[in-house]
C-alpha positions in Angstrom: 106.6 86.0 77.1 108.1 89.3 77.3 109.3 91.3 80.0 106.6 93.9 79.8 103.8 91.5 79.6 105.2 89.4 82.9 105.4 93.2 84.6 101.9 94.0 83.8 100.6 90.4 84.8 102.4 91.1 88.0 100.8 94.7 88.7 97.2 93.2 88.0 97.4 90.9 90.4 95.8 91.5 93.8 97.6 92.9 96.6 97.2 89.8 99.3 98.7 87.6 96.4 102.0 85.2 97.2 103.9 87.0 94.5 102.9 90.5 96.4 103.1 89.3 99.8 106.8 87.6 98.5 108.2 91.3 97.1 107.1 92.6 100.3 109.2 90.6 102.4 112.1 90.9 99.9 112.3 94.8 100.3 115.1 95.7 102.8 114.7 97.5 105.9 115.2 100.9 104.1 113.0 100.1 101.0 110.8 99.7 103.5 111.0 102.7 105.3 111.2 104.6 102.5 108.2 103.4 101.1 107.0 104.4 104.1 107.9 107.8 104.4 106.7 108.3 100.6 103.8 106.6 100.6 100.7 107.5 99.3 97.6 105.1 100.7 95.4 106.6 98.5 96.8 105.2 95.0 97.0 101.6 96.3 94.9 99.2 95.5 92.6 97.4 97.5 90.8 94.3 96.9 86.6 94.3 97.6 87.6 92.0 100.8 89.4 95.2 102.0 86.8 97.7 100.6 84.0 96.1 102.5 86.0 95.7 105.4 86.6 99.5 105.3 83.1 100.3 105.2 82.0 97.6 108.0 84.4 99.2 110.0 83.4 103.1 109.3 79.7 101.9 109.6 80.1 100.3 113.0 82.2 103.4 114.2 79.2 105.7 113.1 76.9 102.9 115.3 79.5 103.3 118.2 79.1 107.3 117.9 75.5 107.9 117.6 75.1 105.2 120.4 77.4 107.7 122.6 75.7 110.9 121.4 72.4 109.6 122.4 73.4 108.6 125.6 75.3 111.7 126.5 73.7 114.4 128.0 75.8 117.3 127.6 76.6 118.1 123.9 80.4 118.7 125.6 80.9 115.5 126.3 80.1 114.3 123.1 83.1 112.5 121.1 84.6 113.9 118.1 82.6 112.4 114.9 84.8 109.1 113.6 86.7 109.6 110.2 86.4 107.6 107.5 88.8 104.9 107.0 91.4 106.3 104.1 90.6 104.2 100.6 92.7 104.2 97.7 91.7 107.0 95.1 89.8 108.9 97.7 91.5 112.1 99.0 92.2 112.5 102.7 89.7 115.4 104.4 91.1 118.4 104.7 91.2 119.9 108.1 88.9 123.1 108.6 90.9 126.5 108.8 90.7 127.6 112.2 89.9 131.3 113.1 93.2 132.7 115.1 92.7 135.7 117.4 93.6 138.4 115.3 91.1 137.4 112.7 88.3 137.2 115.2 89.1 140.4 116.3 88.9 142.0 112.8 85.4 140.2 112.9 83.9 141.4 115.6 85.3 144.6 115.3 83.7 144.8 111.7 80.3 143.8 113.1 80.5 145.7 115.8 81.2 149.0 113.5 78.2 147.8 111.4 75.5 147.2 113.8 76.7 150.9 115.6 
């Protein structure tokens, strides 16, 4: 067997295997952290165990939130909706720009000119 084919055998193996689990724990304190620090979730892999964990866990956190909403009675109170758990190959949400001061003064100031 050549070297490239035991490298390729080894990448296609799932990530809670021994021989995964056993290159985790050989990785030093530093590899570690800067795996870390460089690491990018999203282009793991997961197995379906992990995948359907993921969505059993965003479902029952949209349960959890629409079980609040309905029993809140002031739309203040509410909670913030839940995110959805990070997967591999999926892109994190981006946040939504927020409208600073100056901006929404240029706005209204606009509108106001129009409607006048």
């Amino acid at each position: 067997m050549s070297w490239r084919r035991l490298r390729v055998l080894i990448q296609q193996l799932p990530p809670e295997s021994a021989t995964w689990t056993a290159l985790r724990n050989a990785m030093s304190d530093e590899e570690l952290a800067e795996q870390a620090d460089k690491g990018e979730p999203e282009k793991g892999r997961w197995s379906q165990t992990e995948q359907l964990l993921a969505a059993s866990l965003d479902a029952i956190r949209r349960v959890e939130y629409v079980l609040i909403c309905a029993n809140t009675e002031k739309k203040t109170q509410r909670p913030e909706a839940p995110k959805p758990t990070p997967r591999p190959g999926a892109k994190p949400l981006r946040p939504k720009p927020q409208l600073s001061a100056s901006a929404a003064d240029f706005l209204f100031n606009l509108t106001r000119d129009r409607v006048a």
